[in-house]
PDB file of the backbone (N, CA, C, O) and the ligand in Angstrom, with CONECT records:
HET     ZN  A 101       1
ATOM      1  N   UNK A   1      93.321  97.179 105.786  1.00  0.00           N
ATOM      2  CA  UNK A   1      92.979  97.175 104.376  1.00  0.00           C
ATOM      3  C   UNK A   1      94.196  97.592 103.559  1.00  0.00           C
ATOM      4  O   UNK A   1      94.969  98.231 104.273  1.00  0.00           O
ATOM      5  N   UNK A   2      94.633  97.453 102.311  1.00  0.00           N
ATOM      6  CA  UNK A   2      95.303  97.247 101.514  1.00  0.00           C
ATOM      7  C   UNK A   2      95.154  98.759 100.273  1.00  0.00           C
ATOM      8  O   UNK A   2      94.109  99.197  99.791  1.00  0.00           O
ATOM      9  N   UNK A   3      96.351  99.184 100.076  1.00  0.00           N
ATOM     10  CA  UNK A   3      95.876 100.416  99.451  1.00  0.00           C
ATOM     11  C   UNK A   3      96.734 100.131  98.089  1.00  0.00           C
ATOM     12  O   UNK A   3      97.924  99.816  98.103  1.00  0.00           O
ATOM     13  N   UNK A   4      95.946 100.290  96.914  1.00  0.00           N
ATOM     14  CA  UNK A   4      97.168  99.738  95.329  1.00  0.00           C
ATOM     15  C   UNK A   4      96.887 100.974  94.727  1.00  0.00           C
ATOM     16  O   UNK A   4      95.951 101.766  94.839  1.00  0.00           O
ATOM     17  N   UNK A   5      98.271 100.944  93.833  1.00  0.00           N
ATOM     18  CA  UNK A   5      98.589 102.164  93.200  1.00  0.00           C
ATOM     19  C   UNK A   5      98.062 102.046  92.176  1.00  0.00           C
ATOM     20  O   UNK A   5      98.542 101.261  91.359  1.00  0.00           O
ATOM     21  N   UNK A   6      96.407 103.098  91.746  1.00  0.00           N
ATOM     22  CA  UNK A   6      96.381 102.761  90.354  1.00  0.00           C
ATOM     23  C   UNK A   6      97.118 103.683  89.624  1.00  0.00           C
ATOM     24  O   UNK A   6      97.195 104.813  90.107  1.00  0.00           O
ATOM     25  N   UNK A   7      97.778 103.421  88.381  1.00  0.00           N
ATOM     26  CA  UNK A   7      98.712 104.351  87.560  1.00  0.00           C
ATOM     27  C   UNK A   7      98.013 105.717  87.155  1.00  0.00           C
ATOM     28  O   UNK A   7      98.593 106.765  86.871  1.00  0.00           O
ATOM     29  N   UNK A   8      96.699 105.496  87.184  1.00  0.00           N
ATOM     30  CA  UNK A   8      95.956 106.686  86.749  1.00  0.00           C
ATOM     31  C   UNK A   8      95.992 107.847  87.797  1.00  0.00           C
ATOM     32  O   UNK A   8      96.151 109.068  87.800  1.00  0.00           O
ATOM     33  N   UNK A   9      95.738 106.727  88.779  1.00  0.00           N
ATOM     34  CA  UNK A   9      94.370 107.862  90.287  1.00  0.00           C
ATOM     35  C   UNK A   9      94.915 107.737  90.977  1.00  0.00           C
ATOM     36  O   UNK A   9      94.656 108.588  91.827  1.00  0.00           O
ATOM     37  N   UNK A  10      96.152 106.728  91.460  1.00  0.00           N
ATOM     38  CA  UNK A  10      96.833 106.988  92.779  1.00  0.00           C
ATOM     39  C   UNK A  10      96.088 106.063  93.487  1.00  0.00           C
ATOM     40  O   UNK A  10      94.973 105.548  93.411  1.00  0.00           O
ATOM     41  N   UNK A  11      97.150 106.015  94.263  1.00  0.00           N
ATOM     42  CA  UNK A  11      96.609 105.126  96.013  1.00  0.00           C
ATOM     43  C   UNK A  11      94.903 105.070  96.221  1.00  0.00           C
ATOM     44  O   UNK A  11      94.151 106.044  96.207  1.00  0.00           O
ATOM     45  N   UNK A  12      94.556 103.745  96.404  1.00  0.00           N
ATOM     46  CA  UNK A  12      92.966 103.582  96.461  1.00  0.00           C
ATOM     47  C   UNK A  12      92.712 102.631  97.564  1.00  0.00           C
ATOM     48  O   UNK A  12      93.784 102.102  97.855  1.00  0.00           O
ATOM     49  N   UNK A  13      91.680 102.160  98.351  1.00  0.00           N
ATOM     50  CA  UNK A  13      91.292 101.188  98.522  1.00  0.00           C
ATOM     51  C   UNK A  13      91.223  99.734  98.237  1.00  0.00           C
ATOM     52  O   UNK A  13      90.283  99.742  97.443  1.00  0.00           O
ATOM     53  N   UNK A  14      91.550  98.584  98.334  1.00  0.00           N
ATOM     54  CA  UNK A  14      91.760  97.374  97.864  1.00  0.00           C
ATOM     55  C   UNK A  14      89.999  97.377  96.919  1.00  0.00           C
ATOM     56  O   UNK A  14      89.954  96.961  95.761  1.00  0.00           O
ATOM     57  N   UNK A  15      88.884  97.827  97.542  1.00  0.00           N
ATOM     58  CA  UNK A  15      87.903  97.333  97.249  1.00  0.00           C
ATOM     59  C   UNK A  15      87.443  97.868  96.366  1.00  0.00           C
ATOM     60  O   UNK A  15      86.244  97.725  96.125  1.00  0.00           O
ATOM     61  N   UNK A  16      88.363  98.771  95.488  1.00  0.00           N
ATOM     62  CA  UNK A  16      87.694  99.825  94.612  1.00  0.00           C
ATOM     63  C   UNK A  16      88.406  98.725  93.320  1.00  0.00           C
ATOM     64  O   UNK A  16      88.129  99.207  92.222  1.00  0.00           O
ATOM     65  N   UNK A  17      89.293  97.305  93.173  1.00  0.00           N
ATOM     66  CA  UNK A  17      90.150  96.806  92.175  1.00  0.00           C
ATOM     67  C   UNK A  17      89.650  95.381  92.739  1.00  0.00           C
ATOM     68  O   UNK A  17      89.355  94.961  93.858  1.00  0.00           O
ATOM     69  N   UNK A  18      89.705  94.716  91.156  1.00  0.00           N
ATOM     70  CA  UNK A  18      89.165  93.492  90.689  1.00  0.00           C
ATOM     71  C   UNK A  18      90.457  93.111  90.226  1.00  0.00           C
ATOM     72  O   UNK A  18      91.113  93.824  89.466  1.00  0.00           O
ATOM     73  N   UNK A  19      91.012  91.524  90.848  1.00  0.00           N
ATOM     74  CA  UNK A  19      92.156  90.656  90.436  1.00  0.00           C
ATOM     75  C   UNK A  19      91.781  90.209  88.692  1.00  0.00           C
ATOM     76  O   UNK A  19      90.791  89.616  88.263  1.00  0.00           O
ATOM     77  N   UNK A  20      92.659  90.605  88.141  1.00  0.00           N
ATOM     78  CA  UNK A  20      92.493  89.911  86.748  1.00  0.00           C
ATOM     79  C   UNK A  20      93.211  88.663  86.604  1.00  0.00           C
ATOM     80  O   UNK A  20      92.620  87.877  85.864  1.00  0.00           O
ATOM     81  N   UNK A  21      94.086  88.321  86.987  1.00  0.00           N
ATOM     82  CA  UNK A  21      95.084  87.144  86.748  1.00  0.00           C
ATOM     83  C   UNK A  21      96.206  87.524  86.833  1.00  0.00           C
ATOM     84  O   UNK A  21      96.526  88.707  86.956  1.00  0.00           O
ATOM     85  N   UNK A  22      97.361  86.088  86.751  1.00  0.00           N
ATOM     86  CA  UNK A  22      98.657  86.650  86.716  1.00  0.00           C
ATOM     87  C   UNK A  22      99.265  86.725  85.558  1.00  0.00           C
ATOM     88  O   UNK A  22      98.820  85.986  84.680  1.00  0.00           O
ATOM     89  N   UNK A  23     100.392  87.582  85.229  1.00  0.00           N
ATOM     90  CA  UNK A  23     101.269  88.187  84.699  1.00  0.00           C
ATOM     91  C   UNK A  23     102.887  87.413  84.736  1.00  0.00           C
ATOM     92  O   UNK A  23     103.474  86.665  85.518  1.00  0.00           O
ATOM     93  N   UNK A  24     103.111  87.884  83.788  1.00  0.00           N
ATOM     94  CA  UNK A  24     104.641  87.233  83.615  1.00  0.00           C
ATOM     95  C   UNK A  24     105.501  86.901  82.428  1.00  0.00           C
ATOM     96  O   UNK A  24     104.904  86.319  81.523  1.00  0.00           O
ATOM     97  N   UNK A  25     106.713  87.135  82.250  1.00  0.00           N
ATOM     98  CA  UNK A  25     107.385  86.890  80.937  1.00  0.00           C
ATOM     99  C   UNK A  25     107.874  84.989  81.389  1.00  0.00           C
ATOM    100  O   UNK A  25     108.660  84.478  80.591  1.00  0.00           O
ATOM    101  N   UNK A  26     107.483  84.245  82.381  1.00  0.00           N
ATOM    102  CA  UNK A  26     108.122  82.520  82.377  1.00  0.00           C
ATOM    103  C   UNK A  26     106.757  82.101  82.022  1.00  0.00           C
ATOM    104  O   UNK A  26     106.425  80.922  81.906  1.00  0.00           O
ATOM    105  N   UNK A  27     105.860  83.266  81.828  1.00  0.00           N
ATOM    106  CA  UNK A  27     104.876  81.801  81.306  1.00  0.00           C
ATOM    107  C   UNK A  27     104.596  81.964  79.928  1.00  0.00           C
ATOM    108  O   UNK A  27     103.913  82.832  79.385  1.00  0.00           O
ATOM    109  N   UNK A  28     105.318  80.853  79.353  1.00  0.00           N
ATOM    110  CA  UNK A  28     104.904  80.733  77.920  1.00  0.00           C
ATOM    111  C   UNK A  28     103.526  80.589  76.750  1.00  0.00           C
ATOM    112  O   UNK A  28     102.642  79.808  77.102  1.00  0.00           O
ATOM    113  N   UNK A  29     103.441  80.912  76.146  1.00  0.00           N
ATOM    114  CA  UNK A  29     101.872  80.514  75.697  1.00  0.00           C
ATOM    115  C   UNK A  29     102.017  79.553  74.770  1.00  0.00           C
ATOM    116  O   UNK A  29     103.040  79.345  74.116  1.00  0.00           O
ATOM    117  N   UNK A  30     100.723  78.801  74.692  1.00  0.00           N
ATOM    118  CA  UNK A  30     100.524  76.971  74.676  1.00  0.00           C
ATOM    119  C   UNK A  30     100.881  77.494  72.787  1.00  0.00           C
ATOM    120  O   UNK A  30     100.623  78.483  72.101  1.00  0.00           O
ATOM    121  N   UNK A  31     101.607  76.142  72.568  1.00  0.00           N
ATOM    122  CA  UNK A  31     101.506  75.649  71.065  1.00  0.00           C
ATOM    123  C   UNK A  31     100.356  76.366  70.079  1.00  0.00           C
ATOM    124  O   UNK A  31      99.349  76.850  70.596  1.00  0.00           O
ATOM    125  N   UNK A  32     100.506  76.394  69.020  1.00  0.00           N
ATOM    126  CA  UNK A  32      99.145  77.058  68.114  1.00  0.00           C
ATOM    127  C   UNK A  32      98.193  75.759  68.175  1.00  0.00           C
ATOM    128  O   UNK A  32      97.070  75.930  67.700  1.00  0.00           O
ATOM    129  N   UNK A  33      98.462  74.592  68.649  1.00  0.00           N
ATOM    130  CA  UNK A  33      97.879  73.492  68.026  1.00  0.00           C
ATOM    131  C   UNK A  33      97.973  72.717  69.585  1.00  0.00           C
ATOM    132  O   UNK A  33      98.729  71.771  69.808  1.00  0.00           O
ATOM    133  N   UNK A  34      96.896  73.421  70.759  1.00  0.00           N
ATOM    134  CA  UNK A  34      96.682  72.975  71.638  1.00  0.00           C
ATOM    135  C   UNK A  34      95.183  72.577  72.057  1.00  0.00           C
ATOM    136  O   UNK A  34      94.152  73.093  71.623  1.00  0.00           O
ATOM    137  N   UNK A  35      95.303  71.475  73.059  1.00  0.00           N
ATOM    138  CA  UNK A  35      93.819  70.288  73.034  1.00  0.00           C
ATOM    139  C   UNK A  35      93.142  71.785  73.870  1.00  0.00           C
ATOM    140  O   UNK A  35      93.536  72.889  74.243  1.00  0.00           O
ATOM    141  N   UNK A  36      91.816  70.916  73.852  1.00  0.00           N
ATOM    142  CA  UNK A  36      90.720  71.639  74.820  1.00  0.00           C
ATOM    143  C   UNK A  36      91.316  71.637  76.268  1.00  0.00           C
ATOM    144  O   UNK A  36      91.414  72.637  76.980  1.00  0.00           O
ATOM    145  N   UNK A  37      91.678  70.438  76.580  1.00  0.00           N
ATOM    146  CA  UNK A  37      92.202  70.511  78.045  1.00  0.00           C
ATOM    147  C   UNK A  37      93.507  71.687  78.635  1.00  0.00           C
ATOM    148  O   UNK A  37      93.630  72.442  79.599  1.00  0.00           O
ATOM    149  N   UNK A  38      94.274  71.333  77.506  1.00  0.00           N
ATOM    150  CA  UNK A  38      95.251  72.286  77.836  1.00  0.00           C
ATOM    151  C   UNK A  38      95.379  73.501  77.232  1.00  0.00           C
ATOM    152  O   UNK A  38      96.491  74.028  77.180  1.00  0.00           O
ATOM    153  N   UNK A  39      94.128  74.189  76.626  1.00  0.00           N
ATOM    154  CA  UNK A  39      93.941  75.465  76.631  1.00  0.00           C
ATOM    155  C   UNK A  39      92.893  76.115  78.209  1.00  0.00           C
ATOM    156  O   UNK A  39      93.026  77.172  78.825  1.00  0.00           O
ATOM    157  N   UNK A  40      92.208  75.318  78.365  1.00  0.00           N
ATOM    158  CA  UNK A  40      91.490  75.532  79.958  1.00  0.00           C
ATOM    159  C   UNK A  40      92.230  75.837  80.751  1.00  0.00           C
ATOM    160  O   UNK A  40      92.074  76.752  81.560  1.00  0.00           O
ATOM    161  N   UNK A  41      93.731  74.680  80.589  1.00  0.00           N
ATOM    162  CA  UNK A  41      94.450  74.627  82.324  1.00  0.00           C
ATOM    163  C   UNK A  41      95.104  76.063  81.842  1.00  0.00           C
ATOM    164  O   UNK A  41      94.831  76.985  82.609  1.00  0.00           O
ATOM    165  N   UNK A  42      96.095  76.490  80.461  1.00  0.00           N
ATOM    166  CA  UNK A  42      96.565  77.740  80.489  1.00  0.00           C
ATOM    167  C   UNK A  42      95.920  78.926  80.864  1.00  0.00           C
ATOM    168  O   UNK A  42      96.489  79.864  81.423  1.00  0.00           O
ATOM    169  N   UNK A  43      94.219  78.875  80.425  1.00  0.00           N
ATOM    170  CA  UNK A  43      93.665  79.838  81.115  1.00  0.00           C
ATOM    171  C   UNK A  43      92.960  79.726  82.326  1.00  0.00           C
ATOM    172  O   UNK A  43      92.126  80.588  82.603  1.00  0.00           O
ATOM    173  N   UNK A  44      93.162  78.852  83.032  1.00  0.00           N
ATOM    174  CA  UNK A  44      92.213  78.489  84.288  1.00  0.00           C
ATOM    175  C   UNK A  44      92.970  78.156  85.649  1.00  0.00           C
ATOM    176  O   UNK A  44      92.574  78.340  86.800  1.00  0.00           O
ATOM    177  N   UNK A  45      94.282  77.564  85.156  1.00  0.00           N
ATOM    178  CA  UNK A  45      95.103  77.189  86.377  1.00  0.00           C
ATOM    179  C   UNK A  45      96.033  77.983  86.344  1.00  0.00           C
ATOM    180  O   UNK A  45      96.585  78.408  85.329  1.00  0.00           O
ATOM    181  N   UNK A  46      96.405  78.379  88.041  1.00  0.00           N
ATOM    182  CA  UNK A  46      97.489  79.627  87.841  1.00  0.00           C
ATOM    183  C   UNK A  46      98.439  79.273  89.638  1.00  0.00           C
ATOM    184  O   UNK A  46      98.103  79.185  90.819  1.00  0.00           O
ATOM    185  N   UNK A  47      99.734  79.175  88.816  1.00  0.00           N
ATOM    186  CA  UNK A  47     100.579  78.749  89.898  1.00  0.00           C
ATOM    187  C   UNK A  47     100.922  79.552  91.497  1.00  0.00           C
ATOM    188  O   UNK A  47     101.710  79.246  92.392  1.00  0.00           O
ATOM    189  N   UNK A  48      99.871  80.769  91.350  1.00  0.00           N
ATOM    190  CA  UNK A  48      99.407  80.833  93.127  1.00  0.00           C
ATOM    191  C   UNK A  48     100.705  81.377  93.678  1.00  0.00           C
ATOM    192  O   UNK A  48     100.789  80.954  94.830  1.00  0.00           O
ATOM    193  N   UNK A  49     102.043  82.326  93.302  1.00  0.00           N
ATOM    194  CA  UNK A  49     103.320  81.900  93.837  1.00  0.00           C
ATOM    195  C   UNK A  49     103.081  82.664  95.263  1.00  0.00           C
ATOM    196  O   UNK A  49     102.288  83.561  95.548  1.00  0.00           O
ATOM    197  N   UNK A  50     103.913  82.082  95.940  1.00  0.00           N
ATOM    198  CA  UNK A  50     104.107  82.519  97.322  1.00  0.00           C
ATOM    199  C   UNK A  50     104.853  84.003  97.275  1.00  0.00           C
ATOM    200  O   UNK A  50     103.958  84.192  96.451  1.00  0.00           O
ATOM    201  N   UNK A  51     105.368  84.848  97.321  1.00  0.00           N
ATOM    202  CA  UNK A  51     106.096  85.676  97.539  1.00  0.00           C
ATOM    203  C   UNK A  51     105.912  87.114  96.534  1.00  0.00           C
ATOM    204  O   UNK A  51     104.951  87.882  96.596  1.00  0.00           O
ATOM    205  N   UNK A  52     107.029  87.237  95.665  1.00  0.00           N
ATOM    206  CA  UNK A  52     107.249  88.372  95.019  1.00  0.00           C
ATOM    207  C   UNK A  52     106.313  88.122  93.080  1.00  0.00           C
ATOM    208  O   UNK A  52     106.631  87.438  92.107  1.00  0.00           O
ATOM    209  N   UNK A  53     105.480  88.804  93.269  1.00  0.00           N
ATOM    210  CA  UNK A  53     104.739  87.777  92.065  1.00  0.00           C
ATOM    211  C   UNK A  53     104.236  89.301  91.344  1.00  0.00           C
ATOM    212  O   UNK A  53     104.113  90.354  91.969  1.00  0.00           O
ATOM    213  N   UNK A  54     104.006  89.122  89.987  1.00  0.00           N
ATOM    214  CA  UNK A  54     103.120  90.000  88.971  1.00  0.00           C
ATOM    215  C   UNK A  54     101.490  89.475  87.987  1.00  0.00           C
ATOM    216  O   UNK A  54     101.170  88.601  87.182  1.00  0.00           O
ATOM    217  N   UNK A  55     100.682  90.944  88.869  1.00  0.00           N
ATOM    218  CA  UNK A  55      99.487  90.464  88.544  1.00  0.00           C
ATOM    219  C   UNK A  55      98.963  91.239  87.734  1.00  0.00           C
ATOM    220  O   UNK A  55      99.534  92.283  87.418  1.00  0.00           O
ATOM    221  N   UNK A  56      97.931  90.934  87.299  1.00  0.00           N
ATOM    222  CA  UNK A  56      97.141  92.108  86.577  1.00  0.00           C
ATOM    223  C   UNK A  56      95.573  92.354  87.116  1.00  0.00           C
ATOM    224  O   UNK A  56      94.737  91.529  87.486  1.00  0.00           O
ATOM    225  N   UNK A  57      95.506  93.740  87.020  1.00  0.00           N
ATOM    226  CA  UNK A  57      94.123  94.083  87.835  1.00  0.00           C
ATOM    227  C   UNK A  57      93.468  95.569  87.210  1.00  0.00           C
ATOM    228  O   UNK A  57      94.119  96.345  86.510  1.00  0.00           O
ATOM    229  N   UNK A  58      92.423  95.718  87.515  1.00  0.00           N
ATOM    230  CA  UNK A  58      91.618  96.427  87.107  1.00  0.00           C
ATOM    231  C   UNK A  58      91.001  97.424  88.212  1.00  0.00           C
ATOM    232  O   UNK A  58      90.221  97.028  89.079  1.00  0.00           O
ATOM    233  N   UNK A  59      91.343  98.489  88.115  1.00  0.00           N
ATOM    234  CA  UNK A  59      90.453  99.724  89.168  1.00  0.00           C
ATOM    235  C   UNK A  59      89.292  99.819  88.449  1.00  0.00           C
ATOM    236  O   UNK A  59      89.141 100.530  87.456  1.00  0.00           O
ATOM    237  N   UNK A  60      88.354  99.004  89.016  1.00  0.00           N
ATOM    238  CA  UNK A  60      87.100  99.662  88.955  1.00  0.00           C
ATOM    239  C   UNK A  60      86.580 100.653  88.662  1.00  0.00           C
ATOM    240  O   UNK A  60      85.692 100.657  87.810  1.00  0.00           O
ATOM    241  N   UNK A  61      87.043 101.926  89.373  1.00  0.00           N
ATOM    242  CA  UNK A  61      86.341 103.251  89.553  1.00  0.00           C
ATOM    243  C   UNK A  61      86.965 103.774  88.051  1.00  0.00           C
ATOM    244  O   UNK A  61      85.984 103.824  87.308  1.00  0.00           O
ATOM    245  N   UNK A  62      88.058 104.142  87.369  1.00  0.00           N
ATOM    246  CA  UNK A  62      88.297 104.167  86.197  1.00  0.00           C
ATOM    247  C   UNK A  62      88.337 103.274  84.906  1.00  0.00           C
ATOM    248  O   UNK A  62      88.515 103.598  83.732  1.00  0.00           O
ATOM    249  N   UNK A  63      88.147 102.224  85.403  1.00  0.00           N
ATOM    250  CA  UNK A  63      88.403 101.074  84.010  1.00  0.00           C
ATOM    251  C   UNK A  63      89.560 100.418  83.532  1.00  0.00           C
ATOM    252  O   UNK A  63      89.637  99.502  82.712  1.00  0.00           O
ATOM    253  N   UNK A  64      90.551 101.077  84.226  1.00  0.00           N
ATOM    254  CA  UNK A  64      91.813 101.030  83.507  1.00  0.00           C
ATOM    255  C   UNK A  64      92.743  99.195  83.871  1.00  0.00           C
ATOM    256  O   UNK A  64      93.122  99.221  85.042  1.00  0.00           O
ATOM    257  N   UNK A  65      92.925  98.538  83.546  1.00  0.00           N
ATOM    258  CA  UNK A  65      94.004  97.519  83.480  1.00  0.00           C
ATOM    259  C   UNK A  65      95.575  97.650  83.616  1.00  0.00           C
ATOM    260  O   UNK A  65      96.343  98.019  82.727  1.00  0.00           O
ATOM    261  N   UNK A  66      95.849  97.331  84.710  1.00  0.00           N
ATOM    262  CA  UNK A  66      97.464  97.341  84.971  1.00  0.00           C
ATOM    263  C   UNK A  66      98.068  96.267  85.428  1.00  0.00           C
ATOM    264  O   UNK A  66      97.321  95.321  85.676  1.00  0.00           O
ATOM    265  N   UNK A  67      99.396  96.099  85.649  1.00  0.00           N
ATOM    266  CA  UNK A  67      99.940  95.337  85.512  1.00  0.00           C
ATOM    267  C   UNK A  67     100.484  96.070  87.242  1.00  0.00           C
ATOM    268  O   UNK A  67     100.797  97.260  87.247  1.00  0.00           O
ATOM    269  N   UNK A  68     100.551  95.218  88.673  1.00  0.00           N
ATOM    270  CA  UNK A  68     100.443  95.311  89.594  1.00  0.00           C
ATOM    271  C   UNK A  68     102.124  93.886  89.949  1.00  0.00           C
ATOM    272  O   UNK A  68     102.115  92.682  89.695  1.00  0.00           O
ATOM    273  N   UNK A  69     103.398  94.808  90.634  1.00  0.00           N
ATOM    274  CA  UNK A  69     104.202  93.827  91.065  1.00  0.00           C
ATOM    275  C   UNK A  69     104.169  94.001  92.532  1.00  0.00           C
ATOM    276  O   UNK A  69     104.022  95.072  93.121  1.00  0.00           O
ATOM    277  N   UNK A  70     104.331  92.746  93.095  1.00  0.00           N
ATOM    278  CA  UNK A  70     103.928  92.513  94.593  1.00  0.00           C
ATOM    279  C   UNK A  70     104.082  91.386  95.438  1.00  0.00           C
ATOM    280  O   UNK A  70     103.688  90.304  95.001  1.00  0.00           O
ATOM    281  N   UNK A  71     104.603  91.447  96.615  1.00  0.00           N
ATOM    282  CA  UNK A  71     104.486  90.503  97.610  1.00  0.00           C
ATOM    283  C   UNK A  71     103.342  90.421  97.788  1.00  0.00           C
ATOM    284  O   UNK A  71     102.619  91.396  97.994  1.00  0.00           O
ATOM    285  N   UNK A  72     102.824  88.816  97.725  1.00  0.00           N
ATOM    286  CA  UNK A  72     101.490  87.785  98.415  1.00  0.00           C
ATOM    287  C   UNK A  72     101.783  87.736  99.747  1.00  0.00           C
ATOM    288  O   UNK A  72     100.855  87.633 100.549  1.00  0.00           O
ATOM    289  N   UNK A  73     102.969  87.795 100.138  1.00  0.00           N
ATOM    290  CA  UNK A  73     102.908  87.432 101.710  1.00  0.00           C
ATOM    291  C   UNK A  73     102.827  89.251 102.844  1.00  0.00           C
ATOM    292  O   UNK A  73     102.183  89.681 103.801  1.00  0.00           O
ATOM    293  N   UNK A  74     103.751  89.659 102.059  1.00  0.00           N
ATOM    294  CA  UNK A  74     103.827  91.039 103.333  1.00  0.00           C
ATOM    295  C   UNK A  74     103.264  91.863 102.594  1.00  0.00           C
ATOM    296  O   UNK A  74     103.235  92.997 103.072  1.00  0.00           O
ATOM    297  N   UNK A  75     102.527  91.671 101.022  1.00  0.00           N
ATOM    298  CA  UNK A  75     101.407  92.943 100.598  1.00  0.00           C
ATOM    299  C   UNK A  75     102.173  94.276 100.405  1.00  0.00           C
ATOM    300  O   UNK A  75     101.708  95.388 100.656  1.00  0.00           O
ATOM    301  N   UNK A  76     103.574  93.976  99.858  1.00  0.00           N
ATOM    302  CA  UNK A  76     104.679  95.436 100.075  1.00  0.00           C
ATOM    303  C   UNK A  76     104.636  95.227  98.309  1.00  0.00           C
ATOM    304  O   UNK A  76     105.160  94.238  97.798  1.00  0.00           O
ATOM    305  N   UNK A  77     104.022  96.176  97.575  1.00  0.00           N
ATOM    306  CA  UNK A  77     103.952  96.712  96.679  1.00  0.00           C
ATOM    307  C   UNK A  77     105.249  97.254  95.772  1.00  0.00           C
ATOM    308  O   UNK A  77     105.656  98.319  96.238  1.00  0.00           O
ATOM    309  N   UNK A  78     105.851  96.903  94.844  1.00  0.00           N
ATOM    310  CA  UNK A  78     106.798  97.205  94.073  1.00  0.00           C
ATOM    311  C   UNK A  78     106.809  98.133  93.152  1.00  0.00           C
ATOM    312  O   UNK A  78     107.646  99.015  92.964  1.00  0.00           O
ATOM    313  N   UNK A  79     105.292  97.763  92.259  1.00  0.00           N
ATOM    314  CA  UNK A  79     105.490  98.591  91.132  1.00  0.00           C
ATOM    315  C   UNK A  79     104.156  98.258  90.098  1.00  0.00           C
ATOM    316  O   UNK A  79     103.659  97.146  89.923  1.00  0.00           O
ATOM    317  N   UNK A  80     103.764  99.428  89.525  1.00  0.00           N
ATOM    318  CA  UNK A  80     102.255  99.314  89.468  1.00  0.00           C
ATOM    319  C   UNK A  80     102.699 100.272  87.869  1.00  0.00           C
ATOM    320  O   UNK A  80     103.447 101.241  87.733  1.00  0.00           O
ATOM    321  N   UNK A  81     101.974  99.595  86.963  1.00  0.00           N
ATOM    322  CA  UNK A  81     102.412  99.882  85.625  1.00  0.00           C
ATOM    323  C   UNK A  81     100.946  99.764  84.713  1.00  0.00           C
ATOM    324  O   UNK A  81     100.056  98.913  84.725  1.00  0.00           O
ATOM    325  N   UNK A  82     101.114 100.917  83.990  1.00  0.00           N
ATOM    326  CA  UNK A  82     100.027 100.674  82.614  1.00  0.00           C
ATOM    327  C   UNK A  82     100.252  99.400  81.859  1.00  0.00           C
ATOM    328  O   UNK A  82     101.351  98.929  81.564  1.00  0.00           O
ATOM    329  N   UNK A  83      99.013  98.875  81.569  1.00  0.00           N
ATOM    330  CA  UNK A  83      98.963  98.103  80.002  1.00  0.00           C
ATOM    331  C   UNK A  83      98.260  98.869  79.045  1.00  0.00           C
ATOM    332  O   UNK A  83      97.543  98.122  78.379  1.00  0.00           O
ATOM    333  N   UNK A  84      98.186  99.852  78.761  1.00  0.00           N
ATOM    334  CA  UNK A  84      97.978 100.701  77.361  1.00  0.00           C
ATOM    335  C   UNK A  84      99.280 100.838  76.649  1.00  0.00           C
ATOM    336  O   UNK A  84     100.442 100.904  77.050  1.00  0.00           O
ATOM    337  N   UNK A  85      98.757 100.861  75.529  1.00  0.00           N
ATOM    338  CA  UNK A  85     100.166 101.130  74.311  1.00  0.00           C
ATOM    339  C   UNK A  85     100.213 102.609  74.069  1.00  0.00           C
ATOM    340  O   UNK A  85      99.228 103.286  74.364  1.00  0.00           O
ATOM    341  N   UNK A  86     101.391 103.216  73.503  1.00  0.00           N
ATOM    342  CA  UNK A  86     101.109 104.544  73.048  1.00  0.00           C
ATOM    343  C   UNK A  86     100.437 104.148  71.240  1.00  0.00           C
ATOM    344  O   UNK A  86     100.434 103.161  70.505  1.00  0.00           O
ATOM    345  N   UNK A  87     100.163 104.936  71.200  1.00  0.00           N
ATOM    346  CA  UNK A  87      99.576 105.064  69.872  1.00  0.00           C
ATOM    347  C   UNK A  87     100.547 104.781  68.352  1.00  0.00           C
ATOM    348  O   UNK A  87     101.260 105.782  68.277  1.00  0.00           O
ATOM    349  N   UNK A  88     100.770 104.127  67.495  1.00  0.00           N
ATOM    350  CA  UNK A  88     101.453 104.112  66.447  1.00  0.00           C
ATOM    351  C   UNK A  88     101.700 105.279  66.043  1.00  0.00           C
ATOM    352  O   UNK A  88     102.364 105.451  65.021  1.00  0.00           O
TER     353      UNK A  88
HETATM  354 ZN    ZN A 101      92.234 104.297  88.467  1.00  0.00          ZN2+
END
C-alpha cells in the first residue's frame, strides 16, 4: 500500500485520499470562447503521463486539497504542497 504526504496530517494510507485530477503549469486553459465539445475534453480528458507527473488530491479524513508531485511508475513521491492561499 502506498503512503501520501498530506501537508496537514502527515504520512497516511493511500485509502484515506481521493484523486482529484491533474495539475500543471503546460496545460493551458481553453479560449474564453470555447465549443461544448472542447470544454468536456479540457475537463474530462487527461493525458495519463507515464512517469514524473503533478496531481491534485484530497485527504479525506481532513478535507484539505493539495497539490501531490509524483512518479506513476515507481510511486516515489516528490513533493506534496497546499492549495490554500494565505489570506489578503
Ligand atoms: Zn490531511
Amino acid at each position: 500500500m502506498q503512503r501520501f504526504p498530506c501537508p496537514f496530517c502527515g504520512l497516511r494510507d493511500e485509502t484515506e485520499f481521493h484523486y482529484g485530477g491533474e495539475a500543471g503549469n503546460d496545460r493551458p486553459e481553453p479560449a474564453a470562447e470555447v465549443s461544448d465539445q472542447g470544454w468536456a475534453e479540457y475537463l474530462h480528458i487527461e493525458t495519463n503521463p507515464k512517469g514524473r507527473s503533478r496531481e491534485i488530491w484530497v485527504h479525506m479524513t481532513c478535507g484539505e486539497f493539495f497539490l501531490l508531485e509524483r512518479d506513476t511508475v515507481t510511486h516515489e513521491v516528490f513533493a506534496s504542497e497546499s492549495l490554500r492561499r494565505a489570506a489578503p
